[in-house]
C-alpha positions as CSV (number, residue, x, y, z in Angstrom):
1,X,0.0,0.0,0.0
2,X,2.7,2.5,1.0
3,X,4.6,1.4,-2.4
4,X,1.6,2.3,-4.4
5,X,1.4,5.8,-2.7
6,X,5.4,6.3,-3.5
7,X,4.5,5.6,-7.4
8,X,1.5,8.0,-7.5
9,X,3.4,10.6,-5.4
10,X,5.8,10.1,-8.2
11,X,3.1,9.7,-11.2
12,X,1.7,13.5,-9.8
13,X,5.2,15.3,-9.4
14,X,6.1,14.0,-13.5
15,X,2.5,15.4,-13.9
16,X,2.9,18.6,-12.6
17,X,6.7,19.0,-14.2
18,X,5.1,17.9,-17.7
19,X,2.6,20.8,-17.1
20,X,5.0,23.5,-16.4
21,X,6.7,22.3,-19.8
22,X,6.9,25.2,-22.5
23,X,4.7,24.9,-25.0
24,X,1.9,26.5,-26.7
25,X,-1.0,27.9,-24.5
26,X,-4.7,29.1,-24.9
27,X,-6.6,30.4,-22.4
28,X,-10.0,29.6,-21.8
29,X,-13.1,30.1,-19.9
30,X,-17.0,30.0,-20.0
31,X,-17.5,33.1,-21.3
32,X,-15.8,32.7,-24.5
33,X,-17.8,32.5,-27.7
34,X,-16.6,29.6,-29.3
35,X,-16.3,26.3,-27.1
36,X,-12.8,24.9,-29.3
37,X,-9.3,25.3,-28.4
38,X,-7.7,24.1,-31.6
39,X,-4.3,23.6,-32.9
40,X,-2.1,21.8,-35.4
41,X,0.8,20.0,-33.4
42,X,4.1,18.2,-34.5
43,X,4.3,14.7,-32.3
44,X,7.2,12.6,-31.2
45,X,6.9,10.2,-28.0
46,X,6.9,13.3,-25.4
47,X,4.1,15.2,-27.1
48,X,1.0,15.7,-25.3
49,X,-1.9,18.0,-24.6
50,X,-2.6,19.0,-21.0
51,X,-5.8,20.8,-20.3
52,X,-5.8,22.7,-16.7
53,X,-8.5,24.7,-14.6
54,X,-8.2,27.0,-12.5
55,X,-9.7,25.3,-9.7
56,X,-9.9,28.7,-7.4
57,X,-12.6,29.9,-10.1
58,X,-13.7,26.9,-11.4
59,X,-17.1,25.3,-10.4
60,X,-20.0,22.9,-12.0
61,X,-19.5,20.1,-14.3
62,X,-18.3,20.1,-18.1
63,X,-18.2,18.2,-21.0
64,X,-15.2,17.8,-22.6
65,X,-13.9,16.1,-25.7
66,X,-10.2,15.9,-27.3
67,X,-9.8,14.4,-30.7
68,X,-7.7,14.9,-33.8
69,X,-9.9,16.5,-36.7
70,X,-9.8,13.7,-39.2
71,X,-12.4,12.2,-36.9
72,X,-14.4,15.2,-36.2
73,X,-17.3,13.4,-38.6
74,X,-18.2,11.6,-35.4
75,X,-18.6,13.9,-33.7
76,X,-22.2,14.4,-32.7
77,X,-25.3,13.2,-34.3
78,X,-28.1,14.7,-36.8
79,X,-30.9,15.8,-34.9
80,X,-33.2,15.5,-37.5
81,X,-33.8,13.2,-41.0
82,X,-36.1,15.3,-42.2
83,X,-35.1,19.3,-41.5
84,X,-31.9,19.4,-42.5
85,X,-31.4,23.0,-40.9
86,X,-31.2,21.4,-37.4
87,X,-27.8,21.3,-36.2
88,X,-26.3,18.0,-35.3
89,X,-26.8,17.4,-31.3
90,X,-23.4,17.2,-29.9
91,X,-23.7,16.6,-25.8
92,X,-25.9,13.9,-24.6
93,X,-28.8,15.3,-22.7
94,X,-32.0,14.0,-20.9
95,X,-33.8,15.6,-24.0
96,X,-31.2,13.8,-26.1
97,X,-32.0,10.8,-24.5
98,X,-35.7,11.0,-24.6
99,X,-35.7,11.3,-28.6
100,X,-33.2,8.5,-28.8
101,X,-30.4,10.3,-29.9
102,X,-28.1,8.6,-27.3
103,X,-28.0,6.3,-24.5
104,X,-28.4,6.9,-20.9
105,X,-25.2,6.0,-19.9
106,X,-23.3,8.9,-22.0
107,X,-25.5,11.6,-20.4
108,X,-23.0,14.6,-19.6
109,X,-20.6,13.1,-22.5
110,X,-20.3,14.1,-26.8
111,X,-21.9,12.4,-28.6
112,X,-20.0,9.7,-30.9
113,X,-21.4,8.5,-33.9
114,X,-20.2,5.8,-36.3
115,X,-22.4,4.7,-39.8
116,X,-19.4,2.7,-40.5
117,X,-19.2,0.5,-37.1
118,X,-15.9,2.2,-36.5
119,X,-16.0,2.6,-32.6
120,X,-14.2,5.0,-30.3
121,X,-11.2,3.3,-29.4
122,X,-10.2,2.8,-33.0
123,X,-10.2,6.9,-33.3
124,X,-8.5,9.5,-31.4
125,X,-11.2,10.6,-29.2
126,X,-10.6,11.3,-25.5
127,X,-14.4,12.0,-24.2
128,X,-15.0,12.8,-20.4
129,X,-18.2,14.2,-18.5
130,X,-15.8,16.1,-15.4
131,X,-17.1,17.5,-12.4
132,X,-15.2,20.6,-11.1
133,X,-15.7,22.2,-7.7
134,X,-18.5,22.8,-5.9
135,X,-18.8,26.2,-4.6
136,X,-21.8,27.7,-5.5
137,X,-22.5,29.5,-8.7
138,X,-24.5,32.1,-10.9
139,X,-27.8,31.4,-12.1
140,X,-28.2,31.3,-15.5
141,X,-29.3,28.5,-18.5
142,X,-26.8,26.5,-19.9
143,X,-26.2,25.8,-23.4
144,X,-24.1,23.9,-25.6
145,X,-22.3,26.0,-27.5
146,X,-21.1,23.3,-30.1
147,X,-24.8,23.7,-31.1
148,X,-25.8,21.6,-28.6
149,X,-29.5,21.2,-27.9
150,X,-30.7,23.3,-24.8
151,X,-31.9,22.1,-21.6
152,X,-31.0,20.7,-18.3
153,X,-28.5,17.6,-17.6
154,X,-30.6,16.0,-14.9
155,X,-28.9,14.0,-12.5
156,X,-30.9,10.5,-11.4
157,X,-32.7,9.8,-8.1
158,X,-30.4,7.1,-7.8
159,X,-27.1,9.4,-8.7
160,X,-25.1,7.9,-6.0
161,X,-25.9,3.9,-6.9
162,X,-25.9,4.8,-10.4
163,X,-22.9,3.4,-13.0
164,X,-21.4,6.9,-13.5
165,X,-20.9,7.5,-10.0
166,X,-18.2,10.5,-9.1
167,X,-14.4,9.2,-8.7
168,X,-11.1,10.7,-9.0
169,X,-9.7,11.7,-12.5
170,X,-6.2,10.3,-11.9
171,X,-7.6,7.4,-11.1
172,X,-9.9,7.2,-14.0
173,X,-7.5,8.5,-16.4
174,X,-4.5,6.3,-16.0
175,X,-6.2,2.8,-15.7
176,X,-5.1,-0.1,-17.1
177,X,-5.5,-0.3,-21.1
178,X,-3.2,-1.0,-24.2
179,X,-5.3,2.5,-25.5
180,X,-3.4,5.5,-25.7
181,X,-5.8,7.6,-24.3
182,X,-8.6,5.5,-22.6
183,X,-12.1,7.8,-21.7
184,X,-13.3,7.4,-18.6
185,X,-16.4,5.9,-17.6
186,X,-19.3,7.8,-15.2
187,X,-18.4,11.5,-14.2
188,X,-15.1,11.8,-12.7
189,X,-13.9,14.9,-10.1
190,X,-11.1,16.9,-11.6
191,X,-8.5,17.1,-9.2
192,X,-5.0,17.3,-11.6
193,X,-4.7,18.6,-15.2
194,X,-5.8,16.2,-18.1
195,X,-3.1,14.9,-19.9
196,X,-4.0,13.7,-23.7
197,X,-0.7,12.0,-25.5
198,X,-0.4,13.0,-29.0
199,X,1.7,10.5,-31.3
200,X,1.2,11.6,-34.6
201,X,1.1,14.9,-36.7
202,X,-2.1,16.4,-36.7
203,X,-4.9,19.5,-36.1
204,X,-6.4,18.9,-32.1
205,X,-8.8,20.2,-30.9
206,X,-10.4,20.6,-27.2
207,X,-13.5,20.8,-26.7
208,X,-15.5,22.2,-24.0
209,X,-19.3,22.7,-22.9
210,X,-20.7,23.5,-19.5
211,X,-23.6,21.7,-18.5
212,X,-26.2,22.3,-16.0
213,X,-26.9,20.1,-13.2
214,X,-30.3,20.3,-10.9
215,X,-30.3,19.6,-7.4
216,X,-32.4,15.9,-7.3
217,X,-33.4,16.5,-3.8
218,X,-35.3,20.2,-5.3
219,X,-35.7,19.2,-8.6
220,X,-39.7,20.3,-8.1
221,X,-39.0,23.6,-6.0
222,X,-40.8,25.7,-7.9
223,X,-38.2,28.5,-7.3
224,X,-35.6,26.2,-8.5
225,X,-32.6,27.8,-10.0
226,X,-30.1,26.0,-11.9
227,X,-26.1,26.2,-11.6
228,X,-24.6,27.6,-14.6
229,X,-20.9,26.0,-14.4
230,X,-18.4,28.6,-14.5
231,X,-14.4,28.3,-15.2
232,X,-11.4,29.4,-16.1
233,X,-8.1,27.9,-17.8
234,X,-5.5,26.8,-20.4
235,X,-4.7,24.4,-22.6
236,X,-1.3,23.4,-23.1
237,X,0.1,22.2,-26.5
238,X,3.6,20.6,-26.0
239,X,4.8,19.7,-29.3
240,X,8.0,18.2,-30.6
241,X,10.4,21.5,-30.1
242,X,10.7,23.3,-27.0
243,X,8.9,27.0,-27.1
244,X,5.6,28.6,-27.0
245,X,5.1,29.2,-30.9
246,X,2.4,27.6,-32.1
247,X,2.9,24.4,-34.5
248,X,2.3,26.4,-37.5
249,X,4.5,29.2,-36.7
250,X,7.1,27.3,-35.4
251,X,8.5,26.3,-39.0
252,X,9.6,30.1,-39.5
253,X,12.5,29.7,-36.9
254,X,14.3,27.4,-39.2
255,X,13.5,29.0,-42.0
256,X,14.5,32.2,-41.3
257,X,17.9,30.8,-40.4
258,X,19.0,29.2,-43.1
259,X,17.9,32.4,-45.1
260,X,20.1,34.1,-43.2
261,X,23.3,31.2,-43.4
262,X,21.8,31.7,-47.5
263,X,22.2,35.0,-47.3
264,X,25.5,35.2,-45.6
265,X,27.1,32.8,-48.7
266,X,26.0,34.8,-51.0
267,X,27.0,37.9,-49.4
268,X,30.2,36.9,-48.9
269,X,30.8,35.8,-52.1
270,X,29.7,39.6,-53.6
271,X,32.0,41.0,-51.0
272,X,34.6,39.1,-52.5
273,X,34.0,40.1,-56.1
274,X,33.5,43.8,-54.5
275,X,37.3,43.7,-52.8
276,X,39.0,41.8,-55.9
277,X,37.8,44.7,-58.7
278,X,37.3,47.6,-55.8
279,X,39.1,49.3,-58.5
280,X,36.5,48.8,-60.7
281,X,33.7,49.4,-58.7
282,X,30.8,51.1,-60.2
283,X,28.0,53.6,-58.2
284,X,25.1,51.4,-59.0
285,X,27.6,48.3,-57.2
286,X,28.1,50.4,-54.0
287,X,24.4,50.4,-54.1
288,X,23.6,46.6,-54.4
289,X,26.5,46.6,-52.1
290,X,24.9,47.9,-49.2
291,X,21.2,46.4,-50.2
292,X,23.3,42.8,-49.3
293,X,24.2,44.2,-46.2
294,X,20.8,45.3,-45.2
295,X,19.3,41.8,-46.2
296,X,21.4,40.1,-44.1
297,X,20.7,42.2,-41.2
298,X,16.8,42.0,-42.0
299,X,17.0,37.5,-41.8
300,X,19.5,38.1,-38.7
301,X,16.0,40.1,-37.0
302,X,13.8,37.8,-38.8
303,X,15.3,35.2,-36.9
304,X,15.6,36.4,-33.7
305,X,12.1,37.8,-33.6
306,X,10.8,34.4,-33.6
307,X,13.3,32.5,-31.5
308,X,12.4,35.1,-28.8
309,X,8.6,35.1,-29.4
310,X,9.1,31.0,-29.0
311,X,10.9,31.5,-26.2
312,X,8.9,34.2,-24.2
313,X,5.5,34.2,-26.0
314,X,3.9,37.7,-27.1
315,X,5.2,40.1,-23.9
316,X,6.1,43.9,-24.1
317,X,8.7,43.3,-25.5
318,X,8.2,40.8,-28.5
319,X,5.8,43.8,-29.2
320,X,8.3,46.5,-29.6
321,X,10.6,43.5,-31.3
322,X,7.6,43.2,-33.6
323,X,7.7,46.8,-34.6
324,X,11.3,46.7,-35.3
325,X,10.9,43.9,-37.8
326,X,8.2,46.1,-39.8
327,X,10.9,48.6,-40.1
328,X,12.8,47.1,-41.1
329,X,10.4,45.1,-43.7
330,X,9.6,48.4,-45.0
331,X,13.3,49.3,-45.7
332,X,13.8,46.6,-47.4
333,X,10.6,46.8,-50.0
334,X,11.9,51.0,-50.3
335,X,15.4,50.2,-51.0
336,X,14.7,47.1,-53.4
337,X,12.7,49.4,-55.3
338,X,15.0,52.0,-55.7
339,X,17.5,49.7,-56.5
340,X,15.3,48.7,-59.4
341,X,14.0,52.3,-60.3
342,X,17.7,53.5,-61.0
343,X,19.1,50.6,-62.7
344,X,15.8,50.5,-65.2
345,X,17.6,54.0,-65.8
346,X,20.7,52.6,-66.8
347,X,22.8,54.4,-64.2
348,X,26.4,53.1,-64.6
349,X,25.8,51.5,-67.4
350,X,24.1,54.1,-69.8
351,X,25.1,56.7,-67.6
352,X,27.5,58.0,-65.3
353,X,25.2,59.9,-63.1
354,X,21.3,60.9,-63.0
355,X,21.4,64.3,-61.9
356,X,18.1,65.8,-60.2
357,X,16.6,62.2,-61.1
358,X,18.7,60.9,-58.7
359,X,17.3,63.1,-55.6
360,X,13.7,62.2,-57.5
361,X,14.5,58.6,-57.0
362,X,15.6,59.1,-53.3
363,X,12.4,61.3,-52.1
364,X,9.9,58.7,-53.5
365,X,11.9,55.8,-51.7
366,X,11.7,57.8,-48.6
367,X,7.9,57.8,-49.0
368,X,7.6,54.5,-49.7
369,X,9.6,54.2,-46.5
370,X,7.6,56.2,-44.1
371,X,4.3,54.7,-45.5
372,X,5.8,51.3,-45.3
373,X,6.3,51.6,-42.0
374,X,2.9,53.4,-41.1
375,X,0.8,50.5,-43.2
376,X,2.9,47.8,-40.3
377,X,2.2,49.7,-37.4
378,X,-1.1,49.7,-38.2
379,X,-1.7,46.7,-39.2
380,X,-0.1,45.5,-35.5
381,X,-1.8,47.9,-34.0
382,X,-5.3,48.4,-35.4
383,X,-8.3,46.1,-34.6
384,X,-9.4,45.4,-38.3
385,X,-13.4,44.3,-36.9
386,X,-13.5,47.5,-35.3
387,X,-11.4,49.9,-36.9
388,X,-13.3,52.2,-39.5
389,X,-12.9,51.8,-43.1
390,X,-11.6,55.2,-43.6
391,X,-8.7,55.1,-41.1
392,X,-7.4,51.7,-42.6
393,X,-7.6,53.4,-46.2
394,X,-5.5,56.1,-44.7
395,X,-2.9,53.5,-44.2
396,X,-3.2,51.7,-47.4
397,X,-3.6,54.3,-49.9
398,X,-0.2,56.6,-49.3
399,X,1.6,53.3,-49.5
400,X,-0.3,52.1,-53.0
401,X,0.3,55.4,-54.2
402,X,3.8,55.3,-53.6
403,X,4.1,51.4,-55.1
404,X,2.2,52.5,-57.8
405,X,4.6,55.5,-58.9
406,X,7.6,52.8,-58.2
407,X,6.2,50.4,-60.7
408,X,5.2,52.9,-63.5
409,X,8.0,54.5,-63.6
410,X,10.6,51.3,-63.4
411,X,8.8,49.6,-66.4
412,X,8.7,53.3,-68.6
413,X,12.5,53.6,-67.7
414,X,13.5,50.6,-68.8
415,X,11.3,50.5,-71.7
416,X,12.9,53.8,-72.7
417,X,16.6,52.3,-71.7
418,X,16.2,49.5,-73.8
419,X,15.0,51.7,-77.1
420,X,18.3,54.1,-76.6
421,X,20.5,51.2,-76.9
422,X,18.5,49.2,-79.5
423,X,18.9,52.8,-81.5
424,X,22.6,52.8,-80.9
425,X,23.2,49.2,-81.7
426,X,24.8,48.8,-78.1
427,X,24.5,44.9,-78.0
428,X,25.9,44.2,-75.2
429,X,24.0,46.4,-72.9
430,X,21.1,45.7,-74.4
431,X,21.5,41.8,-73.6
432,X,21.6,42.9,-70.3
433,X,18.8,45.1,-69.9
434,X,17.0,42.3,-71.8
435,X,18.1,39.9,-69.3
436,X,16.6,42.1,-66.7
437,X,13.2,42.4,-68.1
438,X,12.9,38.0,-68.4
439,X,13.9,38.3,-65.1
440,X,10.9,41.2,-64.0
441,X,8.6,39.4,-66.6
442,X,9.1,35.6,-64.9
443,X,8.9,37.3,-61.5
444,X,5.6,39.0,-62.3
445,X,4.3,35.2,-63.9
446,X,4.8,33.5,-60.8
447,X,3.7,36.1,-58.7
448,X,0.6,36.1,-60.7
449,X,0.3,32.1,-60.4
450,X,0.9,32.4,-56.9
451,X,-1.8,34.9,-56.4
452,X,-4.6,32.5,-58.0
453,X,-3.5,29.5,-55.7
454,X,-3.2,31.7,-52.5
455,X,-6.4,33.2,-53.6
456,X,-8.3,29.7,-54.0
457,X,-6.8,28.7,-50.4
458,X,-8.2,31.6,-48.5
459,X,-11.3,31.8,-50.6
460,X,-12.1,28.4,-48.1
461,X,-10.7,30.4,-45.0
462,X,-14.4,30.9,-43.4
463,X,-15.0,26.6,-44.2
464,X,-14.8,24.4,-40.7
465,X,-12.1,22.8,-41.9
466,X,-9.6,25.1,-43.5
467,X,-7.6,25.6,-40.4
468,X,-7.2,21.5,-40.4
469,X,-6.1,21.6,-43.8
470,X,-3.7,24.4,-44.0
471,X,-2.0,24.5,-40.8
472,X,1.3,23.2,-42.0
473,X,1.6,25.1,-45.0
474,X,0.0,28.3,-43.8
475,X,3.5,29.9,-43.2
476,X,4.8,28.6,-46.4
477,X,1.8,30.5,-48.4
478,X,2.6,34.1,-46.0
479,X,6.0,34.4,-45.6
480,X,8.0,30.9,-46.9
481,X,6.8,31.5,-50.9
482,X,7.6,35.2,-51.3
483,X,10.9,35.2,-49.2
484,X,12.3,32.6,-51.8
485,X,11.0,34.3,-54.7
486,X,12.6,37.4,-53.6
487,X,15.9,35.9,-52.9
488,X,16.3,34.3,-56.1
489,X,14.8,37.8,-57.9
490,X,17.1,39.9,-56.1
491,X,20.4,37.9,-57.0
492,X,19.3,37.3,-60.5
493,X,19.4,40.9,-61.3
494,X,22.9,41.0,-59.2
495,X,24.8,38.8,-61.1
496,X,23.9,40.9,-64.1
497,X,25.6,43.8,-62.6
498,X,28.0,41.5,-60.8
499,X,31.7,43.2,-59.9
500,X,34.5,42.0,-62.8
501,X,37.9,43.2,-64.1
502,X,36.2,45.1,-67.3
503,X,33.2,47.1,-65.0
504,X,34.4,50.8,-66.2
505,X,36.0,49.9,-68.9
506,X,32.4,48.0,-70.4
507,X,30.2,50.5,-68.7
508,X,31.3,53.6,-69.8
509,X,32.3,53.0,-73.3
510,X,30.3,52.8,-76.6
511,X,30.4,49.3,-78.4
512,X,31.5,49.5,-82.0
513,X,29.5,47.9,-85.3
514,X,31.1,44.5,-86.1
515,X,29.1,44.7,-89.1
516,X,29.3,46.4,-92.8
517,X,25.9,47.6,-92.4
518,X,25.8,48.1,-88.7
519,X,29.0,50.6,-89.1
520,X,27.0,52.8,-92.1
521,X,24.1,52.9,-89.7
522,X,26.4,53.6,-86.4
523,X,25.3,56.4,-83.9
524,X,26.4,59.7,-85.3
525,X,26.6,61.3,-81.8
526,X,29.7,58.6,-81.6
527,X,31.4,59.4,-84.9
528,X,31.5,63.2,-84.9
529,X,34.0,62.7,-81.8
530,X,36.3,61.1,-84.6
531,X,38.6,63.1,-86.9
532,X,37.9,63.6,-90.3
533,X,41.1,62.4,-92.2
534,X,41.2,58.2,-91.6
535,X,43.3,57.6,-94.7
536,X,46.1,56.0,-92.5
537,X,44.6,54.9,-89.6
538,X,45.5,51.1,-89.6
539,X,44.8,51.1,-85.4
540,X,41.2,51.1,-85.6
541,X,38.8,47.9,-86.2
542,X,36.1,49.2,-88.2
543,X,38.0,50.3,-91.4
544,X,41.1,48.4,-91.1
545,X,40.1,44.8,-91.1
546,X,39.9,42.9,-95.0
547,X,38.1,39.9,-93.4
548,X,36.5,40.1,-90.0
549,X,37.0,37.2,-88.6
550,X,33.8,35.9,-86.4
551,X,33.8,37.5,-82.2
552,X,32.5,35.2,-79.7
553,X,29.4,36.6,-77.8
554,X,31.2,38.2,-74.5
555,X,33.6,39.3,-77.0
556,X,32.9,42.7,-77.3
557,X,34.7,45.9,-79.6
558,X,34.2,48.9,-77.8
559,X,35.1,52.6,-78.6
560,X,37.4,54.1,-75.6
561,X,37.5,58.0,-74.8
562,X,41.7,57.9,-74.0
563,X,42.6,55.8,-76.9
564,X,40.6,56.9,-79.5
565,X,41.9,60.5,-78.2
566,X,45.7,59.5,-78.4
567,X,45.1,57.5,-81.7
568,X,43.6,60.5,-83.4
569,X,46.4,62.7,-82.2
570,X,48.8,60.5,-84.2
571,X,46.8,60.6,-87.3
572,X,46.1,64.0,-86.8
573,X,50.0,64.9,-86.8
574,X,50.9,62.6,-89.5
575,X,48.2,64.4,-91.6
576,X,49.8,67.7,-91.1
577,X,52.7,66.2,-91.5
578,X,51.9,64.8,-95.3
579,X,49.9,68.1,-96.0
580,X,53.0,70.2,-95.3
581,X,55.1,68.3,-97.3
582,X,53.1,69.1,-100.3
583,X,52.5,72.1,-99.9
584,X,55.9,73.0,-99.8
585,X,56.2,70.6,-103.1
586,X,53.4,72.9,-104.5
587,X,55.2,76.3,-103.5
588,X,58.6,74.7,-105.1
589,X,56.9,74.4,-108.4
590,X,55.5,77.7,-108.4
591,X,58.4,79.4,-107.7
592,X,60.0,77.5,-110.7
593,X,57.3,78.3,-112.7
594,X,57.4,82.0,-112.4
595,X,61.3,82.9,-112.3
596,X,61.2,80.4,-115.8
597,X,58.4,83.1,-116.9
598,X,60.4,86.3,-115.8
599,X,63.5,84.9,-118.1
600,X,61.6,84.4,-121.2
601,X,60.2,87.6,-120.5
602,X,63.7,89.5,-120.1
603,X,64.9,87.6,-123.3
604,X,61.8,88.8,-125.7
605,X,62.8,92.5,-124.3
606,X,66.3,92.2,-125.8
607,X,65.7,90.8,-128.8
């Protein structure tokens, strides 16, 4: 006798540490509107569900159910055959019992239903009628909230000889049975909290209805009262990782770090190319430069948001944490779009600077910035079921404006960027700005494509079960899809404008015709800055070559400022040169000329 004490002195202190184990909690009471704790949990062989009241507040008795949702469709029974806009009856009542919608022994208990002959222990529900304490409570009528019939649980004349006479929940809970989680028979006293052991992925739920009890003894008082049940308390989700996210959140923590690991490669490899050609470095490239950096700081918060939030739950802190993150969210979205806006422009590339576009560019990424940050704030802050629709458009519309504006004028740039150097059969560039809009064009496809498929989903968001169904890939659809589809956006367009040995040299320089046809159509802006006299000038490639001989595709000719300059100096001096030369030839023979007419002049005078 004494050993059996020991083990159930031992049995309640694992109890009570298992309950103090982090995990993912709900509070609870008989107030709320809905009578459903419910969430998705990852299971090993120490997961479990522990439901606790607060037994200072809690009095009555309750109904209570656990069960994973694939089985929810026995759950309850249809009321009626013929009026199918009766509810199904959930909790078995007296009135229940009376139209033979259950037996007499589940009275207080849900209601489970089988047209299959499946039977309770072959699903996962956990069903208990659980008496809490006794002292005293307010009047009121009780009514199942699951859309459970009203009326009164009655208790028998015969209560205390009856089969579901009170006993201890410990004792009920942990009898002997090969079942996971065996329900107990007759009502049972709560006196620890429930513990339900979850072995296998899944969407839970716990259930839980007050029901009403009248005193057998004054059942025809006629100033009888009944007992509403009241309570208070929290259900405990302890999945497979330690932390109080819940089971869909949770996935975000590794996520975000191995963006941030991603991020950190791929950074260090453009720092590399940056510190190899620093040289070289373009302005655009100190821009992209410094967009890396930011990214990686903006996973590195990612990151830590979560891990504290799983940690600590939602406190003051994780709040403030919270807003940091939509900062810097919204610096991110303003600088990626700059970063777009002024390379659509062809800064570095087409040209050197862009002037008062430049400080253009910079004011409406400041916007974007500030409304960025607003449109987060609020959206953490204001209560979208009570807020009124003309404060939420005053959140939304300065940012659309702004995103808007960004859009327009990146896709009118680069339109325009792309004619100048189809015009002045710049190849080279072109391929690149080409290259660019494939990559913009493919980003705007899938973002299209994912917008129809995220669409369907939450189309079903209001359905019973769309929470069941779309708990594990729930992160994947708001955060997961469009992170990757950023990262692999954002380096595409990088590796076009990648640091290398040739940057300024490529950039700033005008590719020459490698054609016949091409060089009698070339840009005349380019060859007024040649000289006129090219009878000698063997250096260049477009009029000195017999039989151009085939150029790879990277292999690019193009016209350079300082060498072009020093070339045409030479040609320049040799022309003089060769033009002096004859006219001193020229002068030679005149002078000749006129001292042989002076003689023959001078002789005809003496003769």
């Amino acid at each position: 006798m004494r050993q059996n004490s020991k083990l159930q002195a031992i049995a309640l202190g694992v109890l009570s540490a298992c309950s103090l184990a982090a995990g993912y909690e709900v509070q609870f009471s008989d107030t709320d509107y809905s009578r459903q704790v419910c969430s998705g949990m990852w299971a090993s062989q120490s997961t479990f569900i522990n439901v606790t009241f607060d037994e200072s507040s809690s009095q009555g008795q309750v109904a209570m159910v656990i069960y994973e949702w694939k089985d929810v469709k026995y759950l309850g029974v249809i009321t009626s055959t013929t009026d199918d806009s009766l509810p199904k009856t959930y909790v078995c009542t007296t009135d229940a019992v009376r139209v033979g919608l259950c037996a007499y022994d589940n009275v207080g208990n849900f209601i489970f239903s089988s047209d299959d002959g499946t039977t309770a222990n072959q699903t996962t529900f956990w069903t208990a009628s659980v008496a809490l304490n006794h002292t005293g409570g307010a009047p009121s009528d009780s009514s199942g909230l699951l859309e459970s019939p009203e009326g009164n649980l009655a208790t028998p004349a015969d209560n205390y000889t009856s089969p579901r006479r009170s006993r201890g929940l410990h004792h009920s809970l942990r009898q002997s049975s090969d079942l996971l989680n065996p329900s107990p028979s007759g009502t049972v006293a709560y006196t620890q909290p429930i513990q339900y052991q979850v072995r296998m992925n899944g969407y839970y739920c716990v259930a839980i209805v007050p029901v009403t009890v009248l005193n057998p003894t004054a059942r025809q008082a006629p100033t009888d009262v009944p007992s509403h049940p009241t309570y208070n308390g929290v259900v405990l989700f302890r999945n497979t990782f330690d932390g109080q996210l819940p089971a869909t959140d949770y996935p975000k923590v590794n996520f975000y770090l191995a963006m941030f690991f991603v991020y950190t490669i791929a950074g260090s490899v453009w720092a590399w190319l940056c510190y190899k050609h620093v040289t070289e470095l373009l302005p655009i490239q100190y821009y992209l430069s410094s967009l890396v950096a930011f990214l990686v700081i903006e996973m590195v918060a990612n990151w830590v948001y979560y891990r504290y939030l799983n940690a600590h739950g939602k406190t003051a802190a994780s709040v403030i944490f919270l807003f940091v993150v939509a900062i810097l969210d919204a610096g991110r979205n303003a600088l990626s779009f700059f970063m777009l806006l002024v390379v659509s422009l062809g800064l570095s590339v087409v040209c050197e600077s862009l002037g008062r576009t430049m400080l253009k560019c910079q004011i409406l990424a400041g916007l974007h910035f500030v409304f960025g940050v607003l449109y987060a704030v609020g959206i953490v802050e204001l209560e979208l079921e009570s807020t009124s629709a003309l404060v939420l458009l005053m959140f939304v519309i300065p940012l659309a404006f702004t995103l808007s504006g960004f859009l327009m004028w990146i896709l009118y740039s680069l339109n325009g960027t792309m004619r100048q150097l189809s015009v002045r059969k710049q190849r080279y560039k072109l391929r690149m700005f080409k290259r660019l809009y494939y990559i913009l064009l493919g980003t705007v496809a899938i973002i299209a494509i994912f917008f129809v498929i995220s669409s369907v989903s939450f189309s079903d968001r209001l359905a019973e079960d769309y929470a069941a169904k779309s708990w594990k890939i729930r992160w994947w659809l708001l955060d997961g899809y469009l992170a990757l589809l950023y990262f692999f956006t954002f380096w595409s367009i990088a590796y076009l404008w990648r640091p290398s040995e040739n940057n300024r040299r490529l950039a700033m320089s005008d590719e020459i015709a490698q054609e016949d046809e091409d060089a009698e159509d070339y840009d005349l802006e380019t060859l007024q800055h040649r000289t006129v006299a090219r009878e000698d000038d063997e250096i260049t490639l477009v009029n000195s070559r017999r039989e151009p001989e085939a150029l790879a595709e990277d292999h690019v000719v193009f016209e350079i400022g300082d060498e072009d300059i020093g070339s045409d100096d030479e040609g320049e001096t040799a022309v003089k040169k060769r033009r002096g030369g004859e006219h001193r030839a020229s002068g030679d023979k005149q002078d000749s000329a006129d001292e042989e007419r002076q003689g023959l002049i001078h002789k005809d005078r003496d003769d």
